[in-house]
C-alpha positions as CSV (number, residue, x, y, z in Angstrom):
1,X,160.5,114.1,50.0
2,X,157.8,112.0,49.6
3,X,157.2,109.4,52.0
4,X,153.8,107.3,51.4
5,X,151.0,106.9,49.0
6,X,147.1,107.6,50.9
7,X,144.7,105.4,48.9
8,X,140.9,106.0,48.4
9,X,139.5,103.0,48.1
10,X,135.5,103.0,46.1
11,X,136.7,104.3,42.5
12,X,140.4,104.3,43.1
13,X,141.5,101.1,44.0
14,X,138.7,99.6,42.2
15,X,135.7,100.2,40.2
16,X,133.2,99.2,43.0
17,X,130.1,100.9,42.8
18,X,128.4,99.2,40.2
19,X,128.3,96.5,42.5
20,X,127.6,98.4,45.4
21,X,124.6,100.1,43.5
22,X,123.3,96.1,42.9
23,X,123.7,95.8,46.4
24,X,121.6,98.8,47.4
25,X,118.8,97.6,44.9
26,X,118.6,94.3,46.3
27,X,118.2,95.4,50.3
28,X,115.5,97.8,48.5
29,X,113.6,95.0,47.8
30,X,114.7,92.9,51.0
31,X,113.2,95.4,53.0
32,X,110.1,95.6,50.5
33,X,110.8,99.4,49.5
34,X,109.6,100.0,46.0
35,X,113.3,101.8,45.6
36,X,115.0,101.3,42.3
37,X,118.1,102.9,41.7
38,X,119.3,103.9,38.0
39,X,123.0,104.3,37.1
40,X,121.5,108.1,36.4
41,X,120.7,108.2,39.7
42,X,123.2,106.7,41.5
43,X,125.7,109.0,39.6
44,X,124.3,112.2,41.5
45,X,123.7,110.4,44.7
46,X,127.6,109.4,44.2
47,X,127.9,113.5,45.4
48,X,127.0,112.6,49.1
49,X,129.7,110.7,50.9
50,X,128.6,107.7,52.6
51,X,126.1,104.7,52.1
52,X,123.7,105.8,55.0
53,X,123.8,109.4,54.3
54,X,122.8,108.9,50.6
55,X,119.7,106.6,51.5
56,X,118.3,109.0,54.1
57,X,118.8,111.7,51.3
58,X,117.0,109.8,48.8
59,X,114.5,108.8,51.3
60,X,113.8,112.6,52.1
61,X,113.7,113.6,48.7
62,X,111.0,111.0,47.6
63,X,109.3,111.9,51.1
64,X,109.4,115.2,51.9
65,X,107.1,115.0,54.7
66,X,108.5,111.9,56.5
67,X,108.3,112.2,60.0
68,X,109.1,109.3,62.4
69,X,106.4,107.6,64.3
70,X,108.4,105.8,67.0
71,X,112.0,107.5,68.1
72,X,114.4,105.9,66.0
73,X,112.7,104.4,62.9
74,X,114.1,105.9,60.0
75,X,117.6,105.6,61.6
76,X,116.8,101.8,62.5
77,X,115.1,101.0,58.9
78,X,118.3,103.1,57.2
79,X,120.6,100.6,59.6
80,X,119.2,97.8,58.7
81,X,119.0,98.3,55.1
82,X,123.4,99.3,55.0
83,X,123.7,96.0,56.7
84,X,121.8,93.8,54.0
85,X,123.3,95.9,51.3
86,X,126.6,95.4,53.0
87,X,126.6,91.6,53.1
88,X,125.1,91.4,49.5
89,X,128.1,93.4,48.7
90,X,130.5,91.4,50.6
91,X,129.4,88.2,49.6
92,X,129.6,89.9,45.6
93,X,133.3,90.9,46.4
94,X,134.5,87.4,47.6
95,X,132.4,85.6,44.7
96,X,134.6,87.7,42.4
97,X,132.6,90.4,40.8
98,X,135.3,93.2,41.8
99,X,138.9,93.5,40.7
100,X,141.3,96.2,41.4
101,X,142.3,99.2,38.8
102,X,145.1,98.7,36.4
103,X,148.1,99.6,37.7
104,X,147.2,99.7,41.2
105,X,148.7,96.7,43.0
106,X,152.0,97.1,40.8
107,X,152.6,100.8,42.1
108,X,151.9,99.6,45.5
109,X,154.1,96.7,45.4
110,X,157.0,98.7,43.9
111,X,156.2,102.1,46.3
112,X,157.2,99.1,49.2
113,X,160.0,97.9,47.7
114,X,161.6,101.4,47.7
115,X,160.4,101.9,51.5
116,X,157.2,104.2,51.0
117,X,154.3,103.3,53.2
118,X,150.8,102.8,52.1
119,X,148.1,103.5,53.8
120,X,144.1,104.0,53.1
121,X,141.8,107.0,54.0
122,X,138.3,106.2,52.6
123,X,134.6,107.2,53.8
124,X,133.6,103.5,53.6
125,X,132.7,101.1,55.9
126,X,135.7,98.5,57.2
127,X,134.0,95.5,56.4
128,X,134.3,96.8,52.5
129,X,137.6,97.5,52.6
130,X,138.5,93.9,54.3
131,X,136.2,92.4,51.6
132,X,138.1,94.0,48.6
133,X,141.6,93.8,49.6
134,X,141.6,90.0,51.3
135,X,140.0,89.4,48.1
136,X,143.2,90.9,46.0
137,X,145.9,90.5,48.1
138,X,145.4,87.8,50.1
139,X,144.7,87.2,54.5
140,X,147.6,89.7,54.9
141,X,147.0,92.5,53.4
142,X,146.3,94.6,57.0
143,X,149.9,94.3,56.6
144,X,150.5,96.1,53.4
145,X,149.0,99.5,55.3
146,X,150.6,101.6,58.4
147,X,147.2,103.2,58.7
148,X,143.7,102.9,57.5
149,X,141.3,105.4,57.9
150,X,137.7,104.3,57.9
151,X,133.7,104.9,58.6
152,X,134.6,103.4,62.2
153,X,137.1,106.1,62.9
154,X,136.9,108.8,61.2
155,X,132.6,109.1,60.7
156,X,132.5,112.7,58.8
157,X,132.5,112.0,55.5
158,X,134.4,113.4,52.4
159,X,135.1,116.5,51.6
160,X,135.7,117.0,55.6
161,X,139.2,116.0,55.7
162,X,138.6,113.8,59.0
163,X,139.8,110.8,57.3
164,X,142.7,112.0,55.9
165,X,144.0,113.9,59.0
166,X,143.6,111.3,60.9
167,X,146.1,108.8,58.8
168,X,148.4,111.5,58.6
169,X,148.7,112.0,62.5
170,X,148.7,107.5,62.1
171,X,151.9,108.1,59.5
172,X,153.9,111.0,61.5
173,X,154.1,112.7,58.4
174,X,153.4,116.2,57.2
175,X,151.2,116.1,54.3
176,X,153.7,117.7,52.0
177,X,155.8,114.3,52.2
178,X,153.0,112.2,50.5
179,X,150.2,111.6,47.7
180,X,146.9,110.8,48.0
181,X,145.0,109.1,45.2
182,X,141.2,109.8,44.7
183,X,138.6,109.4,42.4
184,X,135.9,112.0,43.0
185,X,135.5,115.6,43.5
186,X,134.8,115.2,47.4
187,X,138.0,113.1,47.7
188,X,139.4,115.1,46.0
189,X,138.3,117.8,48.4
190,X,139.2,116.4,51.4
191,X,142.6,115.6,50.7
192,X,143.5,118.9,49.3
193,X,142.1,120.5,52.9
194,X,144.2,118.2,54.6
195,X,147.5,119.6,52.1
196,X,147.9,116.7,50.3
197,X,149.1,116.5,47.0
198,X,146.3,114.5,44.9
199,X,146.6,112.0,41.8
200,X,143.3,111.2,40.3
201,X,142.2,108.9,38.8
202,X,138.3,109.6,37.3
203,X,135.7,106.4,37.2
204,X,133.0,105.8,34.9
205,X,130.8,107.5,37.7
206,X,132.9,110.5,38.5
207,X,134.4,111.7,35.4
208,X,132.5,114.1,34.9
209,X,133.6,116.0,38.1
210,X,135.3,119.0,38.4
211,X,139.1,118.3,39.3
212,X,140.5,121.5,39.3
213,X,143.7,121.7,42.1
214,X,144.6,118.1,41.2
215,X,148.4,117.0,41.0
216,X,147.2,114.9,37.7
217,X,144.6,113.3,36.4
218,X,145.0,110.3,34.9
219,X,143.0,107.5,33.2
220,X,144.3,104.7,35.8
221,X,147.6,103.9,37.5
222,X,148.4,101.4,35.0
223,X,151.5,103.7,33.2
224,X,152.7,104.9,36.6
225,X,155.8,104.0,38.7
226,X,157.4,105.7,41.5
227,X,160.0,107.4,39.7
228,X,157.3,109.6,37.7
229,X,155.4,110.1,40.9
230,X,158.4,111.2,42.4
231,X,158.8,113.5,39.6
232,X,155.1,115.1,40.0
233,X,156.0,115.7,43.5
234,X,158.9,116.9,43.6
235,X,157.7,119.6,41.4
């Protein structure tokens, strides 16, 4: 019987990384890197889960040879680079420049009224998460979730399924009682390893990802409601 929905949150609940590829540009130049990031090339760098992992990959790639003059200072530079990036993005968010999906605060508001839970299992940091949602629902939304699974608490990234079993043992719930929603391949991924039945919805950056083992995909949550949901599932 299905129980609660497990939301993704970059590409699923909305189309953030356009914005969060401006704000890795701009702490480029901040720190006074001559990085430039192309859609092209944020697209495959999109394939490695988190915001600090995919900078030290780039930074590898483009240096093959680095090696690290004083302990620590690739790890420092790539630190304080997330955290420029991170308040660039923030500051974006609140200002406006990111809305949520069609669909997706309709499903969750109706999924509440019939007594599902909600909860979020993502690979980003919680400061993003706090600046998207206070942004679209409002000072409360903590509220709206019975667990959230984060960077902070679960640190290995998608397609380990860390995040996903860690809101699970947060719900009490077997993972055959609930949905996850995802966007990408490695979400995708993950919450198939942790047993959970997976609606996806593809962005602009990751639909050209393989999605094979998905419960659907679908273009957004705008033509969805529990009752059809409950239908997937229950099949």
């Amino acid at each position: 019987m299905l129980k609660a929905l497990i939301f993704d949150v970059d590409g699923t609940l909305a189309d953030t990384e356009s914005v969060h590829l401006e704000a890795f540009n701009h702490a480029f130049r901040q720190e006074g890197l001559d990085w430039y990031w192309t859609v092209e090339q944020y697209t495959r760098l999109l394939d490695i889960s988190g915001g600090k992992e995919r900078m030290l990959h780039h930074w590898r790639t483009v240096d093959p040879d680095m090696t690290e003059v004083d302990a620590g200072a690739v790890n420092d530079t790539i630190h304080r680079l997330h955290e420029t990036k991170t308040a660039y993005y923030e500051n974006a968010v609140n200002n406006g420049a990111v809305t949520l999906r069609p669909g997706v605060l309709a499903l969750m508001s109706e999924a509440r009224g019939q007594g599902l839970q909600l909860a979020i299992a993502t690979t980003t940091s919680p400061v993003n998460i706090a600046a998207l949602l206070r942004s679209a629902i409002g000072l409360d939304w903590r509220s709206h979730f019975l667990s959230i699974g984060d960077a902070s608490n679960a640190p290995v990234k998608k397609p380990n399924p860390q995040v996903y079993m860690k809101v699970l043992a947060d719900l009490g719930m077997r993972a055959a009682d609930c949905v996850a929603f995802e966007d990408s391949a490695n979400g995708l991924r993950a919450a198939t390893a942790a047993g959970l039945p997976t609606v996806i919805t593809p962005s602009s950056f990751t639909a050209h990802h393989d999605f094979t083992g998905a419960l659907r995909v679908v273009p957004d949550l705008g033509a969805l409601d529990v009752a059809r949901l409950r239908q997937w599932h229950g099949r």
